[in-house]
C-alpha positions in Angstrom: -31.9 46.3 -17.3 -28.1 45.7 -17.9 -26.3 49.1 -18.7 -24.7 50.0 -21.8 -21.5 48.9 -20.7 -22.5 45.5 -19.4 -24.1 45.0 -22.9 -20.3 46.1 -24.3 -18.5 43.4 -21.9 -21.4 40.3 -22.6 -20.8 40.8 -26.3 -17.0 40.8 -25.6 -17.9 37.4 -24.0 -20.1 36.2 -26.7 -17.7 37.1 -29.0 -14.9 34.9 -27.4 -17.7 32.0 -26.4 -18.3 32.2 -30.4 -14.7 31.0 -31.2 -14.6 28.3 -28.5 -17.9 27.0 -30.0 -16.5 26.2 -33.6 -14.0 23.3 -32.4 -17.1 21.7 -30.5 -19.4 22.2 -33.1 -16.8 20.3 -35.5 -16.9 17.8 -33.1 -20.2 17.0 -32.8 -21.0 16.0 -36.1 -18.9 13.3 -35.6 -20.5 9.7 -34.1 -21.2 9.4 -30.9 -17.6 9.3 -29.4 -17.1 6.6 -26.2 -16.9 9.5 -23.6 -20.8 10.3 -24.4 -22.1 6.7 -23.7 -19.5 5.1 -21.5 -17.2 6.4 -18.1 -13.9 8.1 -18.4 -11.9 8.4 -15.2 -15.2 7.4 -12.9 -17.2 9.8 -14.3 -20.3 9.2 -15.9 -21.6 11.6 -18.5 -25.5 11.0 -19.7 -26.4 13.0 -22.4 -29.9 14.7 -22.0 -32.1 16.5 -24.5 -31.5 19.5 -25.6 -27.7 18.4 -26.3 -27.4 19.3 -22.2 -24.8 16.9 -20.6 -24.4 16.0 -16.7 -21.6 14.9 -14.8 -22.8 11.9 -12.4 -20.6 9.9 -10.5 -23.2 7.1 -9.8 -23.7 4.0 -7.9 -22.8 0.3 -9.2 -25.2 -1.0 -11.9 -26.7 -3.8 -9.8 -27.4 -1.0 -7.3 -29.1 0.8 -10.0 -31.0 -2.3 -11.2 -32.4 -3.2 -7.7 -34.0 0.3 -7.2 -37.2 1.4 -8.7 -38.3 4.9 -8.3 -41.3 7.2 -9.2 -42.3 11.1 -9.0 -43.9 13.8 -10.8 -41.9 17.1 -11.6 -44.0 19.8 -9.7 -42.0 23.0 -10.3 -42.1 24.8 -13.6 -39.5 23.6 -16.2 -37.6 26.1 -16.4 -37.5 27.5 -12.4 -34.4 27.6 -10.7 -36.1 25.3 -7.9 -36.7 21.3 -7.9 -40.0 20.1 -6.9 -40.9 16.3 -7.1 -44.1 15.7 -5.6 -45.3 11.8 -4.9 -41.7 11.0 -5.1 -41.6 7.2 -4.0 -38.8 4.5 -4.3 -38.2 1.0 -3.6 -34.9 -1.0 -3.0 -34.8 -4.8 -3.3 -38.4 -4.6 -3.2 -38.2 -3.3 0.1 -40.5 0.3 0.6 -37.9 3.3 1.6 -40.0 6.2 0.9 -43.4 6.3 -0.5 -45.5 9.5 -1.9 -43.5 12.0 -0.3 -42.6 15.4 -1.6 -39.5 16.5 -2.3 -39.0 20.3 -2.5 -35.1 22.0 -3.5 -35.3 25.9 -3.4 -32.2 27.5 -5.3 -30.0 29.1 -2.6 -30.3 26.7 0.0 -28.0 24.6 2.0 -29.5 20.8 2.4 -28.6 18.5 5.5 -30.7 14.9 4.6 -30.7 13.2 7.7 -32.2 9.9 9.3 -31.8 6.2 10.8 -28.9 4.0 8.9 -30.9 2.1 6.1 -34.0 4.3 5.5 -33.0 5.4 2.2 -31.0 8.7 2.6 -27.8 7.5 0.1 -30.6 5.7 -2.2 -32.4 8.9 -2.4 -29.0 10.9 -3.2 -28.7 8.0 -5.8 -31.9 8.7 -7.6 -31.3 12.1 -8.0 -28.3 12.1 -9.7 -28.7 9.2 -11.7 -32.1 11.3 -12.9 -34.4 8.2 -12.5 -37.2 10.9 -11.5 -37.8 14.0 -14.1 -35.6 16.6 -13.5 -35.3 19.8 -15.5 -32.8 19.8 -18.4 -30.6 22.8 -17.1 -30.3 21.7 -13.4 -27.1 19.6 -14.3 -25.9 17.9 -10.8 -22.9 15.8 -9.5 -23.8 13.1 -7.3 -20.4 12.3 -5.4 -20.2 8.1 -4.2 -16.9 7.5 -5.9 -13.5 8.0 -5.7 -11.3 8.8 -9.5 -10.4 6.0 -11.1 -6.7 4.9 -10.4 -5.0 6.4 -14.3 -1.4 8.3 -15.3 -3.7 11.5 -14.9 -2.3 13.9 -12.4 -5.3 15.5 -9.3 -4.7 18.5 -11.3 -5.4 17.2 -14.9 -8.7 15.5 -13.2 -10.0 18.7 -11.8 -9.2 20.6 -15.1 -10.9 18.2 -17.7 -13.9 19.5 -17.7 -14.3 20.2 -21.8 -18.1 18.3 -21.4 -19.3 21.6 -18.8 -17.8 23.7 -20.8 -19.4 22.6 -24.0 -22.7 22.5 -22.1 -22.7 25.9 -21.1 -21.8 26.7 -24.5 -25.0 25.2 -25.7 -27.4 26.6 -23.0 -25.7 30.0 -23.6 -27.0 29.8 -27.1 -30.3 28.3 -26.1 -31.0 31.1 -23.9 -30.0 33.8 -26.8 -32.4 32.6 -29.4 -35.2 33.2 -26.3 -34.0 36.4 -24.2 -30.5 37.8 -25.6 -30.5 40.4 -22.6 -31.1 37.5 -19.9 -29.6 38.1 -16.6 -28.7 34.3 -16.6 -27.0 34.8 -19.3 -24.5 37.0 -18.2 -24.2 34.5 -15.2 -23.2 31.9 -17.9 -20.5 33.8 -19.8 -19.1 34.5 -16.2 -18.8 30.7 -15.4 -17.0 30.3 -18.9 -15.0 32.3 -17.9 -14.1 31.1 -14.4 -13.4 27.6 -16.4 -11.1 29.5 -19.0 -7.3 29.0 -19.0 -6.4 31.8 -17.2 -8.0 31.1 -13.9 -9.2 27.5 -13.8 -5.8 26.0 -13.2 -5.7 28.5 -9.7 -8.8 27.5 -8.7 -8.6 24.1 -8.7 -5.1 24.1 -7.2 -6.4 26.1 -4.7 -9.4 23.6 -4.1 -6.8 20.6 -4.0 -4.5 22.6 -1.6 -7.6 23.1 1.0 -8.2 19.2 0.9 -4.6 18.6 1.8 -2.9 18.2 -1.3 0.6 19.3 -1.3 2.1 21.6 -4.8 4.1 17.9 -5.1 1.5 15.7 -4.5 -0.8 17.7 -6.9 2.0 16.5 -10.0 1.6 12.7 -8.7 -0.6 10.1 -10.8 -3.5 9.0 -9.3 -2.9 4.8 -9.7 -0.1 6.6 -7.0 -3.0 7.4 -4.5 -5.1 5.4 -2.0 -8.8 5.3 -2.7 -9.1 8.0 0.7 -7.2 10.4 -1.5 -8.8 9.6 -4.5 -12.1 10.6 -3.2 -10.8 13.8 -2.4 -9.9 14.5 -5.9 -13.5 13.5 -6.7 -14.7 15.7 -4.2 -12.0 18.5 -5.9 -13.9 18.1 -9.2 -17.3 18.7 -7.6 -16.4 21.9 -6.1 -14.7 23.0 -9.4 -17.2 22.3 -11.6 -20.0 24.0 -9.1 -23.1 22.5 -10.4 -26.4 23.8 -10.3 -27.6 20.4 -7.8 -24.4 19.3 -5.5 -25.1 15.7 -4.3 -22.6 14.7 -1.3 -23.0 11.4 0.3 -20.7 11.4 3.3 -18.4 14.2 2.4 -16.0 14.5 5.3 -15.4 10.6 5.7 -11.9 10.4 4.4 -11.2 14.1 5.7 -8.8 14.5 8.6 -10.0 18.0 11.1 -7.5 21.1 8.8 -10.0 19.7 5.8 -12.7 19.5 7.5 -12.7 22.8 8.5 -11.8 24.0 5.2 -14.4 22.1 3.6 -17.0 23.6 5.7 -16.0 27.4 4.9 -15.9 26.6 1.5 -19.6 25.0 1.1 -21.1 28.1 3.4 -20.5 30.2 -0.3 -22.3 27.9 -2.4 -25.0 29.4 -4.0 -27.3 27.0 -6.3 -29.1 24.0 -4.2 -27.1 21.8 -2.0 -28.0 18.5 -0.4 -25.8 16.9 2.1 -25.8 13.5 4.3 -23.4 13.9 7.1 -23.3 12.0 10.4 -21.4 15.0 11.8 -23.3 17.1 13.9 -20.6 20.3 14.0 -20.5 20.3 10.2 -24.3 20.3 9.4 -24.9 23.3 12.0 -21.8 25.2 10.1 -23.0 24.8 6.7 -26.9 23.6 6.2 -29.7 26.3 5.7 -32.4 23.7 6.4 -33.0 20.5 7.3 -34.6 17.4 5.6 -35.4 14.9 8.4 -36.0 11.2 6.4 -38.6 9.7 9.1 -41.6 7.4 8.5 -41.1 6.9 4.2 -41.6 10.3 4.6 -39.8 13.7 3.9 -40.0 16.3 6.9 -38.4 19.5 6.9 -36.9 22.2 9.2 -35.6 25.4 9.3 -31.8 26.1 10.4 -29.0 23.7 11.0 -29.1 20.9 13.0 -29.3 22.3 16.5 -32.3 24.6 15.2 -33.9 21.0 14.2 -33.2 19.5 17.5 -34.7 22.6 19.2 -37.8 22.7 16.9 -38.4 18.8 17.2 -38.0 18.9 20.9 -41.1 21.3 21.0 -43.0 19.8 18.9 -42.3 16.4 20.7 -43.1 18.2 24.1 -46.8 19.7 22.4 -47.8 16.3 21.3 -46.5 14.6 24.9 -49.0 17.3 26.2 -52.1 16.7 24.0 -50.9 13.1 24.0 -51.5 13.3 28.0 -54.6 15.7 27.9 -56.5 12.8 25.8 -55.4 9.7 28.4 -57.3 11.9 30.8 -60.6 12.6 28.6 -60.2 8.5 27.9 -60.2 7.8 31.8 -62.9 10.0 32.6 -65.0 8.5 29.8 -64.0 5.1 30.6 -65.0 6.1 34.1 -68.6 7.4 33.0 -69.3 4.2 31.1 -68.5 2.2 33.7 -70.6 3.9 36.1 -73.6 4.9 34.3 -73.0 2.4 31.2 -76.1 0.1 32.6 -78.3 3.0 34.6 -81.0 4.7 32.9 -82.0 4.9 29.3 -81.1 8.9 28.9 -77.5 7.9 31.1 -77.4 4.4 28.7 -77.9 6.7 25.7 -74.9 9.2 27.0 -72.8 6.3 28.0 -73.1 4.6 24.1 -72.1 8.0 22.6 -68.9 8.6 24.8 -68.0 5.2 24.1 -68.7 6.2 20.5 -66.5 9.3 20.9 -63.5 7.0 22.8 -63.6 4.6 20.3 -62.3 7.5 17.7 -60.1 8.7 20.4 -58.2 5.9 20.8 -57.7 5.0 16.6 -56.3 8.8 17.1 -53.8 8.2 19.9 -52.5 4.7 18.0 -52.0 6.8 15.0 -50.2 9.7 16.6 -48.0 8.1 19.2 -45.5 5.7 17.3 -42.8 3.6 19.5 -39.3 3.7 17.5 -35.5 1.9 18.7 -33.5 4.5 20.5 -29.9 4.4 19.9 7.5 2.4 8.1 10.8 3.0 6.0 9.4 6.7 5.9 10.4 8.2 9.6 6.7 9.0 10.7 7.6 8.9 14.7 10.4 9.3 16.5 11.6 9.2 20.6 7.6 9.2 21.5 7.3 7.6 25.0 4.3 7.7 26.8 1.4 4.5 28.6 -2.1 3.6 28.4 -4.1 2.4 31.2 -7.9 1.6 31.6 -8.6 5.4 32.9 -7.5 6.5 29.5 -9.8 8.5 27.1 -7.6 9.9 24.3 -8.6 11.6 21.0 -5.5 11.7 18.3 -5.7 14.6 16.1 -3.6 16.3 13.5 -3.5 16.4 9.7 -3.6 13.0 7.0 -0.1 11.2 6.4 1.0 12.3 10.6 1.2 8.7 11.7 -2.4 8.8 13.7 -3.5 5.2 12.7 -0.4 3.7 11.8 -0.2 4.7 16.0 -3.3 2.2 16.6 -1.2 -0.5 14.5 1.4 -0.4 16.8 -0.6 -0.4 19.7 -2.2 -3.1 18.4 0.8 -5.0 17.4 -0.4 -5.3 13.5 3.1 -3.2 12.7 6.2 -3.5 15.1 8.3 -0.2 15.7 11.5 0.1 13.7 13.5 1.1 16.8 11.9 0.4 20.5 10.2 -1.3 22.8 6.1 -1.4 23.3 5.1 -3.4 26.4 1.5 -4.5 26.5 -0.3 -6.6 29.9 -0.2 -10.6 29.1 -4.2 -10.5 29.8 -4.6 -7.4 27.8 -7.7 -7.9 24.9 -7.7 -4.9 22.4 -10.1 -4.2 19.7 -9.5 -2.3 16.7 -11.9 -0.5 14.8 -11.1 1.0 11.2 -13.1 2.1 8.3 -12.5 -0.4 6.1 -13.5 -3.3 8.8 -16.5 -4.0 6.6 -14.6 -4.3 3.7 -13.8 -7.7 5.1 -16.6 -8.9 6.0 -18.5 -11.7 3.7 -21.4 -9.7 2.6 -22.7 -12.9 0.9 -23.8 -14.2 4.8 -26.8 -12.4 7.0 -25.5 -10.5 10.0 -26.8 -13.5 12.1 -24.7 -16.3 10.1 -21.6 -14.0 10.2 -22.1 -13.9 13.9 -22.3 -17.3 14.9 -19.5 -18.0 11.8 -17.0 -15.3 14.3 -18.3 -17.2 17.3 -19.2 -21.2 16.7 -19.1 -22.0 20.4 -22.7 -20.0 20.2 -25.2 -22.3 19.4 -28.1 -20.6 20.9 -29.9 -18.5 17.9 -31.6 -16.5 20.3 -28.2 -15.5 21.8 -27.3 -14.4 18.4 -30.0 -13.0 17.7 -29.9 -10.8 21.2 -26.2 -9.7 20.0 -27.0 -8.2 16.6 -30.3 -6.7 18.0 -28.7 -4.8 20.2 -27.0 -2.8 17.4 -30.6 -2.3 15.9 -30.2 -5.1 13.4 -33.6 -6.9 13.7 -36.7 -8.3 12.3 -35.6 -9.1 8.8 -32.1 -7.5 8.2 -31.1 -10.5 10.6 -31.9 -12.3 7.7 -30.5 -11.0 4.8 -27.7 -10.6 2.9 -25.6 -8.3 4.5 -24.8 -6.7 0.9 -28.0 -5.3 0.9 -27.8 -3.4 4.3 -26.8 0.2 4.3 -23.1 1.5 4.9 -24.3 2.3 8.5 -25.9 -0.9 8.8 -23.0 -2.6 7.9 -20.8 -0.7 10.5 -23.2 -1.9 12.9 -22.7 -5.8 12.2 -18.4 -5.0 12.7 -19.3 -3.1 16.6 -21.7 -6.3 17.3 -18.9 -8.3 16.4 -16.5 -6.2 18.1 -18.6 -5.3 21.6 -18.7 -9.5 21.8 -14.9 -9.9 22.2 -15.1 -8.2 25.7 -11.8 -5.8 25.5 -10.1 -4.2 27.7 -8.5 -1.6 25.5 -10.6 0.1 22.3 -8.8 1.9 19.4 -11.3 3.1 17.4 -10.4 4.7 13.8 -13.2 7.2 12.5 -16.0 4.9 14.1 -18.5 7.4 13.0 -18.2 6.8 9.5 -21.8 6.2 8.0 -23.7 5.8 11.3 -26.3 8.1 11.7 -26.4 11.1 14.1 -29.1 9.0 17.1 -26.6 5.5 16.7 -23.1 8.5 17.3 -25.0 9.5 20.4 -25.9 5.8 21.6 -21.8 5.2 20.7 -20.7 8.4 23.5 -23.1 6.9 25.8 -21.4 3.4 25.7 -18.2 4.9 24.9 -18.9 6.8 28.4 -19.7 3.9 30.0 -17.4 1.6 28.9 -15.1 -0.1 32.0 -11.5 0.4 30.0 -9.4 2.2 28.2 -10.1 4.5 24.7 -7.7 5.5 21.9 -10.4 7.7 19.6 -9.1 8.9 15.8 -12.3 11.0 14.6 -13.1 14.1 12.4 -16.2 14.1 14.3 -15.5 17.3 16.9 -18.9 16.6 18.7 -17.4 12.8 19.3 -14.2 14.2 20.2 -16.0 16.9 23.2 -18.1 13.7 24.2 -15.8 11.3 25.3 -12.4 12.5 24.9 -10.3 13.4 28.4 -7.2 14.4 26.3 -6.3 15.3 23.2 -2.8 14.7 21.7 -1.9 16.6 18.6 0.2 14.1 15.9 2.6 16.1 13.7 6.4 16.2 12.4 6.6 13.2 13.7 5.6 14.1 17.5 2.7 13.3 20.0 2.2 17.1 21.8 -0.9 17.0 24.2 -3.3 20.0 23.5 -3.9 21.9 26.4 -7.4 23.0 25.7 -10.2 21.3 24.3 -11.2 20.3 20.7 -13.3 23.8 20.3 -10.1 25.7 20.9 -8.6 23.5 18.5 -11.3 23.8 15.4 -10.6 27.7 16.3 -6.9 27.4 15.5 -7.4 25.4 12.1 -10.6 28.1 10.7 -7.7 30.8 11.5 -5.0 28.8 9.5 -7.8 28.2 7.1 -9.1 31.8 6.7 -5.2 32.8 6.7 -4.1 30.7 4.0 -7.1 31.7 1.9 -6.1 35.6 1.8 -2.2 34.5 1.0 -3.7 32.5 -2.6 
């Protein structure tokens, strides 16, 4: 029970909630005003019953259209956790998962993981577009989107948040006409007052500082800001707003390392139910509590971060190598006795028909349990750098956003030409440039195998074509459609198909790991190992980075310095400038 002096403080609260109610309640007899139907600033907000509202930035409508998905709400209606049992959904037409269970415990940390295209970002996508039942007072933010380019400042984004605050208003007064002394109550009047004047403009700066927004940069518009930086402001609002069901799709993708970091520390305190898809190895061990592994249209799921999961699977793969091994040795020895005995002696015939009764079971179990699956400039930014790249080269580039590490590729690649200088490249040199954006030029109305042989008409061979995209795990029918209805990852994987076929010497290679999945960022170190030529590597993936990376150079105030140690030292150095900066605000 609370004590007499809590009671004093939550009627204080109530008090004050009371007289930020009335302009609301003015406000809502009023029709229903364009923010409640429509999108303001890229957010969507869907009003639920109840008068509840939730903050969803959601997919495209033809996304939302082509999906179809079905479940049954399994936990109790007003629990803390989310249960969705049979939870099923289909994507143009095509199966992702079927009759699985989907189980959300309040506390935990979520990493979704699984192969590009089996339904991880749909799944995300679902959730917060509530096309399955979810409980009125779980509100969630799904984050897809960056903010809408408008004359707002990052600031004035992050603070608009008048629709939570009225909501909490309204389940605050929900929860008094059931339980006036409810613990969750209290929790409620504490979040008001987190969003109240007096600290909500800190917070958020704070949250905008530890994405790498500058005190000037925070005062800018956001039609002033690239759609990278936008996505962090989206990003800012989520963590702001701290909704009871966090939905991030790919958080770190337009994150250089310093946020990274930050961004890591920061989701470790989250405390209501979390669900993450990250290609990043580092990142899910540092923040996720458990594990969903997306495998089969089903939902699997582990305890731990990621290298618990790796650990746990590798057993488990290891007992059923060994039970797979002890029944191909009871299938031989039957095999054998049939053989032998199979035409003897009525009692030996009779024995003989009931082992091959027995093998005949055995076998329909061993197809069932084994299953085969693919493995695999003007602004000054530099000045007076010198330095040469050779085909022994394997360089990471690190540093924070805005220091110059991609316009670098650009000039290696010739795409921008130095202000002052010379750069000298070999008359048979072939480079290849890889960049996150790639895909966003590719004609997504053509299947991977007509964009291939469009890049390359001198291949008339479809086979050939076909052997080039299916070694990038594009196959069976995905060479055949539209490429606007593959995944992100999947997408990624047409560009390195396309980009593997021009034979390079030299590979520059701008976050590559954005949207693969963890098994295809392991298949790119091995190649990336064994590839005969040189490597310029830009990454927030530190995994990546310890893989193939020989030296790391460290981009900032407008010098190339080469790190001495490796890229573990390194993430050390930015958690302590992280952790350092947090006690100073």
């Amino acid at each position: 029970m609370p004590s007499e002096a809590a009671k004093r403080r939550a009627n204080k609260k109530k008090e004050a909630a009371k007289g930020r109610q009335r302009p609301n309640k003015k406000a809502s007899d009023d029709t229903t005003t364009p923010e409640e139907n429509g999108t303001t600033n890229g957010v969507t907000t869907n009003g639920i019953s109840n008068g509840l509202k939730t903050i969803v930035i959601t997919d495209g409508s033809s996304d939302k259209e082509a999906r179809s998905c079905t479940g049954v709400l399994a936990s109790h209606p007003i629990s803390s956790d989310l249960h969705i049992y049979n939870y099923s959904c289909t994507y143009h037409g095509q199966v992702l998962f079927q009759d699985t269970n989907l189980e959300l415990n309040c506390g935990n940390r979520y990493g979704l993981i699984g192969a590009n295209g089996c339904g991880k970002s749909t799944m995300l996508a679902s959730l917060g577009g509530r096309e399955v039942p979810i409980p009125d007072h779980i509100d969630s933010f799904h984050l897809k989107n960056e903010a809408s380019p408008s004359d707002n400042t990052p600031l004035q984004y992050v603070l608009d948040v008048d629709d939570e605050r009225h909501r909490l208003e309204l389940d605050a007064e929900k929860i008094m006409a059931v339980d006036p002394e409810s613990d969750q109550l209290f929790k409620i009047y504490e979040r008001l007052d987190e969003l109240g004047a007096d600290l909500a403009e800190v917070t958020a700066s704070r949250i905008l500082h530890g994405l790498g927004f500058t005190a000037e940069m925070q005062k800018k518009k956001l039609s002033d800001f690239s759609g990278g930086w936008r996505m962090r402001v989206s990003l800012a609002r989520a963590l702001f707003l701290k909704p009871y069901l966090l939905l991030l799709d790919e958080p770190t993708n337009h994150l250089d390392l310093d946020a990274c970091v930050w961004l890591e520390e920061e989701l470790k305190k989250f405390k209501h139910i979390l669900v993450l898809v990250s290609h990043s190895q580092d990142f899910l061990n540092g923040v996720c509590t458990k594990i969903i592994f997306m495998d089969q249209k089903k939902l699997q799921y582990y305890s731990g971060n990621y290298d618990a999961f790796i650990k746990t699977r590798r057993e488990l793969e290891e007992n059923q190598m060994k039970r797979y091994q002890k029944e191909q040795d009871q299938i031989n020895h039957m095999k054998d006795y049939i053989a032998r005995f199979g035409h003897g002696s009525a009692k030996l015939a009779r024995q003989a028909q009931s082992k091959e009764k027995t093998l005949a079971k055995m076998v329909d179990k061993v197809c069932s349990l084994i299953c085969l699956q693919p493995i695999y400039f003007q602004p000054q930014i530099y000045k007076d750098i010198e330095f040469g790249v050779d085909m022994d080269t394997r360089l990471a580039l690190v540093g924070p956003n805005g220091a110059g590490k991609s316009t670098l590729l650009k000039l290696i690649s010739g795409e921008l030409s130095p202000t002052d200088g010379i750069i000298r490249r070999h008359s048979h040199l072939k480079i290849a440039r890889y960049h996150q954006h790639l895909q966003d030029h590719i004609d997504v109305e053509l299947t991977p195998l007509e964009y291939m042989g469009k890049c390359y008409p001198h291949i008339k061979d479809i086979e050939q074509l076909r052997k080039l995209v299916g070694r990038y795990g594009i196959s069976g029918k995905q060479q055949l459609c539209p490429i606007r209805k593959l995944s992100d990852g999947q997408k990624c994987r047409v560009v390195f198909a396309w980009l593997s076929s021009q034979n390079p010497n030299l590979l520059l290679l701008d976050e590559p790991t954005n949207h693969l999945d963890i098994e295809t960022i392991d298949s790119l170190a091995e190649a990336i190992n064994d590839f005969n030529g040189g490597l310029i590597l830009v990454s927030h993936d530190f995994r990546l980075i310890d893989q193939v990376a020989k030296d790391i150079w460290v981009c900032e105030n407008m010098k190339v310095t080469p790190w001495k140690q490796n890229i573990r030292a390194y993430k050390d150095l930015l958690r302590k400038k992280v952790l350092n900066r947090e006690k100073k605000i």
